[in-house]
C-alpha positions as CSV (number, residue, x, y, z in Angstrom):
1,X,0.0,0.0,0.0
2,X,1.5,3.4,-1.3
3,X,2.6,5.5,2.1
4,X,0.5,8.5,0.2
5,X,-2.8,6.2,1.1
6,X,-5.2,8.3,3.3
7,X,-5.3,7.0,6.7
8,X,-8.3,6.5,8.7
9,X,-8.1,6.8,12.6
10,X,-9.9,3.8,13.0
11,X,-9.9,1.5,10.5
12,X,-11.7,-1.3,12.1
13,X,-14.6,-1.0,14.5
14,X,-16.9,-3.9,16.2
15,X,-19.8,-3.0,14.4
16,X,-18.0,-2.8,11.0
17,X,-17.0,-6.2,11.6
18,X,-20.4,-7.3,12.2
19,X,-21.6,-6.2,8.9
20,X,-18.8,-7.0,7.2
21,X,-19.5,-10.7,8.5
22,X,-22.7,-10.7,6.3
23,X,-24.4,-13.7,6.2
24,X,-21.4,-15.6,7.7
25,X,-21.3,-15.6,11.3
26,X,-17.4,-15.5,12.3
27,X,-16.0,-15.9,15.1
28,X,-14.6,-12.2,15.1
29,X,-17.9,-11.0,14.5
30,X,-19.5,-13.1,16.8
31,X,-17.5,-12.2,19.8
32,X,-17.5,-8.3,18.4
33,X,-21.3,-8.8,18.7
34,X,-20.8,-10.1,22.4
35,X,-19.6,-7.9,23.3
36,X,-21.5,-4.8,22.3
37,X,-24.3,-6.9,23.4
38,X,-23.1,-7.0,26.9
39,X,-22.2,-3.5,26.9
40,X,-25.6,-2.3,26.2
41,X,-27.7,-4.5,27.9
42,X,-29.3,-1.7,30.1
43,X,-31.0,0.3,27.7
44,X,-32.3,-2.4,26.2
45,X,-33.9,-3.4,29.3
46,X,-35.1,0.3,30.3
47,X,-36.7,-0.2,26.9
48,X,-37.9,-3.6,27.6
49,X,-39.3,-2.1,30.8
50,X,-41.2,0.3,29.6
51,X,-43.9,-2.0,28.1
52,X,-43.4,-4.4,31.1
53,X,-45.2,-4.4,34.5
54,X,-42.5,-6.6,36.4
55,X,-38.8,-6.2,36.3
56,X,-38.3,-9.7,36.4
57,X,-40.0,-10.0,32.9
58,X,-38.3,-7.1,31.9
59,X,-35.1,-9.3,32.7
60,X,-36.3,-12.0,31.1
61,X,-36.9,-10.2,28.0
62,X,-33.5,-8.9,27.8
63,X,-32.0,-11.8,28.3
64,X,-34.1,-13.8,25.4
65,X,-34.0,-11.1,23.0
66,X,-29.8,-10.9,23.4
67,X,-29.4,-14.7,23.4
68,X,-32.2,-14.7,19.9
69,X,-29.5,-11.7,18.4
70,X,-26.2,-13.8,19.2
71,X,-27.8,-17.5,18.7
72,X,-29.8,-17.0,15.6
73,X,-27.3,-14.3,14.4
74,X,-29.6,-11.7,13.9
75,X,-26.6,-9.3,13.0
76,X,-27.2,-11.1,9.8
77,X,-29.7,-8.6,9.1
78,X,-27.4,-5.8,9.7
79,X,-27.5,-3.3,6.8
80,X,-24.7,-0.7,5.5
81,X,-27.1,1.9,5.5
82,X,-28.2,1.2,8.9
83,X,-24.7,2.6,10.3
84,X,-25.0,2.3,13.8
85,X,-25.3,-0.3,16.3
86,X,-27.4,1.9,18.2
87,X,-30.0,2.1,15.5
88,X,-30.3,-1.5,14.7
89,X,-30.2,-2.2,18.7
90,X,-33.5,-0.3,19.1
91,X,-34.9,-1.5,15.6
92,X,-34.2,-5.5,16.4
93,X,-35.9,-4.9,20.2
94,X,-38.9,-3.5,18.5
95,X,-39.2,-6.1,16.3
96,X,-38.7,-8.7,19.1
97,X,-41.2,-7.3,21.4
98,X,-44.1,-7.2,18.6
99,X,-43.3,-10.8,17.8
100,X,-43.3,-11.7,21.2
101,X,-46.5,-9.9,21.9
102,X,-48.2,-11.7,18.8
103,X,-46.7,-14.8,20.4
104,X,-48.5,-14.4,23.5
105,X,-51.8,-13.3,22.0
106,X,-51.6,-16.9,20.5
107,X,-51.1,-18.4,23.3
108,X,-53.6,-16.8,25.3
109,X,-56.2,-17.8,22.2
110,X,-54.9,-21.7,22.9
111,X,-55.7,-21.4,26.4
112,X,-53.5,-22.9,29.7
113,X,-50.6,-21.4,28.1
114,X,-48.0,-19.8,30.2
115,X,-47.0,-16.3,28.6
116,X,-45.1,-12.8,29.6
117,X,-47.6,-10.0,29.1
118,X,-46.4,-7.1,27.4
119,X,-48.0,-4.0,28.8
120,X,-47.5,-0.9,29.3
121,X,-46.7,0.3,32.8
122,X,-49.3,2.4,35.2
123,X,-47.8,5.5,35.8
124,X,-47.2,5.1,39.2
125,X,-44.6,2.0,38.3
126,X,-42.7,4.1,35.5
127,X,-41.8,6.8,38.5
128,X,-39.0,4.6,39.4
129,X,-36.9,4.3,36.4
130,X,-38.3,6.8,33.8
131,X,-35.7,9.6,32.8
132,X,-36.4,13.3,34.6
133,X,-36.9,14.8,31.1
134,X,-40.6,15.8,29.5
135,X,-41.6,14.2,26.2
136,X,-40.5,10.8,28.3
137,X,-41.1,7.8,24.8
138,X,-39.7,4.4,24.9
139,X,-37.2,5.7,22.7
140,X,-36.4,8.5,24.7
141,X,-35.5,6.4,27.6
142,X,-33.9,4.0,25.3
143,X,-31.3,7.1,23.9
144,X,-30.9,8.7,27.4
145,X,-29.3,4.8,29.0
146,X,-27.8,4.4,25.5
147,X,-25.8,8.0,25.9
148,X,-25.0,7.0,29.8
149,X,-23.8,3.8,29.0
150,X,-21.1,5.1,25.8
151,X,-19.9,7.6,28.9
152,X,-19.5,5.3,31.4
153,X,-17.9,2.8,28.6
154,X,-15.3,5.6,27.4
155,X,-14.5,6.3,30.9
156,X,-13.9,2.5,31.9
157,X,-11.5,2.7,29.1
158,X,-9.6,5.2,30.4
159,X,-9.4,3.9,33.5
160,X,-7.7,1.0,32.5
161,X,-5.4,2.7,30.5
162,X,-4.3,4.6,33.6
163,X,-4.3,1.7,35.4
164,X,-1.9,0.3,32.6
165,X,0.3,3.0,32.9
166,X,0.6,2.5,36.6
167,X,-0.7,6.1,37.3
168,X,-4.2,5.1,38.9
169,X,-3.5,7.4,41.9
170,X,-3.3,10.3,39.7
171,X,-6.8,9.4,38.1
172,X,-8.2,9.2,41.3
173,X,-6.8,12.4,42.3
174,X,-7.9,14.2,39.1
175,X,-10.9,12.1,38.3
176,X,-13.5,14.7,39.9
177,X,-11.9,17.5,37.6
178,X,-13.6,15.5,35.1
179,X,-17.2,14.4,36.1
180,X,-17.0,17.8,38.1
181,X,-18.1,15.5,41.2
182,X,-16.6,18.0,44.1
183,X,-13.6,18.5,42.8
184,X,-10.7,19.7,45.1
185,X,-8.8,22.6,44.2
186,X,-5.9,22.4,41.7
187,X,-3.4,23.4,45.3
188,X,-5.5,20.8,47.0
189,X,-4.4,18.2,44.2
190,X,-0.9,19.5,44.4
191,X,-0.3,19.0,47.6
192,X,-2.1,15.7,47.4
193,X,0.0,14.2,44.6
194,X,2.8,16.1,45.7
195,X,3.4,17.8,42.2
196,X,3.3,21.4,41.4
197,X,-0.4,23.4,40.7
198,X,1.1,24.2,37.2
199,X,2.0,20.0,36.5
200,X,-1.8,19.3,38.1
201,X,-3.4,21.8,35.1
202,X,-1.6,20.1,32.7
203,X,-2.3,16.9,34.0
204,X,-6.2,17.4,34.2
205,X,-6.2,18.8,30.4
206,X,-4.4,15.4,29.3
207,X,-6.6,13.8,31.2
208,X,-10.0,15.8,29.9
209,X,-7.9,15.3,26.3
210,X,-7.6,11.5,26.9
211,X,-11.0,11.3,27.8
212,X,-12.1,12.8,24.5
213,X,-10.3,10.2,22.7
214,X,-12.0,7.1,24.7
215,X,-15.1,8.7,23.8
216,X,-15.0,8.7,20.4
217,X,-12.9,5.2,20.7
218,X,-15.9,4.1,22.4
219,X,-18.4,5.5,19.7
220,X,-16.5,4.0,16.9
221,X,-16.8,0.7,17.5
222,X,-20.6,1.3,17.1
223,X,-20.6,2.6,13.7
224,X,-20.1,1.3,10.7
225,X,-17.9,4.2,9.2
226,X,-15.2,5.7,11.1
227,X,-16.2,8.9,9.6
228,X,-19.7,8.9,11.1
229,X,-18.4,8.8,14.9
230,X,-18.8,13.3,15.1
231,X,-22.0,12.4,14.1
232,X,-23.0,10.0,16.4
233,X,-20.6,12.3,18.9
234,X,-22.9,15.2,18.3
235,X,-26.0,13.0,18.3
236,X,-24.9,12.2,22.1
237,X,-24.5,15.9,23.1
238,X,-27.8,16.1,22.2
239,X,-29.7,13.4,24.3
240,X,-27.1,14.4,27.4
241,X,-28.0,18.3,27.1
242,X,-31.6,17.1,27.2
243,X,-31.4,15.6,30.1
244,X,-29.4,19.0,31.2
245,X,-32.1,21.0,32.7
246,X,-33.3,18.9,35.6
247,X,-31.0,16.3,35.9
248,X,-26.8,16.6,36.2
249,X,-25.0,13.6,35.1
């Protein structure tokens, strides 16, 4: 390959392998799949738990609709056009809880069946896990875990990079200049880490920098183009500054 060749930042991403799999499940894409799957198992099941009284249906749900998308390699279905994993998460979900509630209509026509009702929740019940923000959809509540769940992803990766680099102390120290979770003063930290308040500044904008970087690492691998990660970046601002006005993350 000529050295002139443009370059792309991240060449190869989870979901790109999925759909590159096609109609062949691999064991790349299969453990690619896995793994996304496990990542974003909660909003899923705040979707799921929407339209379910019980949480222990809602569970149960989850867990049949994940083992139908990795047993009958459903990612099969996956589309180009489709882009993101997030997309054809909340697609497939819908798709599995309309099947399952024709399924149960059947069974309840053939009598001493046992079946999981799909229902929607009184509103007393949805109190208790329904996002703070108006407008409150199934889809809504689906974005808003989704958005948590990429932030609390990117910063479990840079955790362990710290962690790697034998500096978890110093994300510890600096971790609340981050999430803005009362954060000591930069002297504070200094004297803490014994380092000067200039070396802490600099450290806490590597580490906000760093951060950055594990977020769009971690939004990557759930796209099917590279180039469409400041998309779904921006796409994320948007769900977390919803939630902005009445709830902090």
């Amino acid at each position: 390959m000529s050295s002139n060749a443009p370059k792309r930042r991240f060449p190869t991403t989870r979901w790109s392998q999925i759909v590159a799999a096609g109609a062949t499940a691999s064991p790349v894409s299969r453990a690619a799949m896995a793994t996304l799957c496990e990542t974003y198992w909660q909003p899923v099941f705040e979707f799921v738990r929407y339209w379910t009284r019980p949480p222990d249906d809602a569970r149960d749900l989850t867990q049949a609709f994940f083992a139908r998308v990795l047993e009958r390699g459903d990612f099969r279905q996956a589309r180009p056009e489709r882009g993101r994993f997030r997309s054809f998460l909340l697609t497939s979900v819908k798709h599995f809880l309309s099947n399952q509630a024709e399924h149960d209509r059947a069974l309840k026509r053939g009598g001493g069946q046992v079946h999981v009702p799909i229902e929607p929740l009184a509103s007393d019940d949805r109190q208790t896990f329904e996002p703070v923000s108006s407008g409150v959809t199934p889809e809504t509540i689906f974005e808003e875990k989704w958005a948590l769940t990429v932030l609390d992803a990117a910063m479990t990766r840079l955790t362990q990079e710290y962690e790697q680099g034998n500096r978890r102390a110093l994300f510890d120290a600096l971790r609340p200049h981050l999430t803005g979770d009362g954060e000591a003063s930069y002297a504070e930290c200094a004297e803490a880490l014994k380092m000067s308040e200039g070396a802490v500044r600099v450290a806490v904008h590597r580490l906000r920098r760093s951060y950055g970087r594990c977020l769009r690492e971690t939004l990557a691998d759930t796209v099917d183009d590279p180039a469409d990660v400041d998309a779904e970046l921006d796409y994320l601002l948007k769900v977390i500054a919803r939630r902005q006005p009445s709830s902090a993350l």
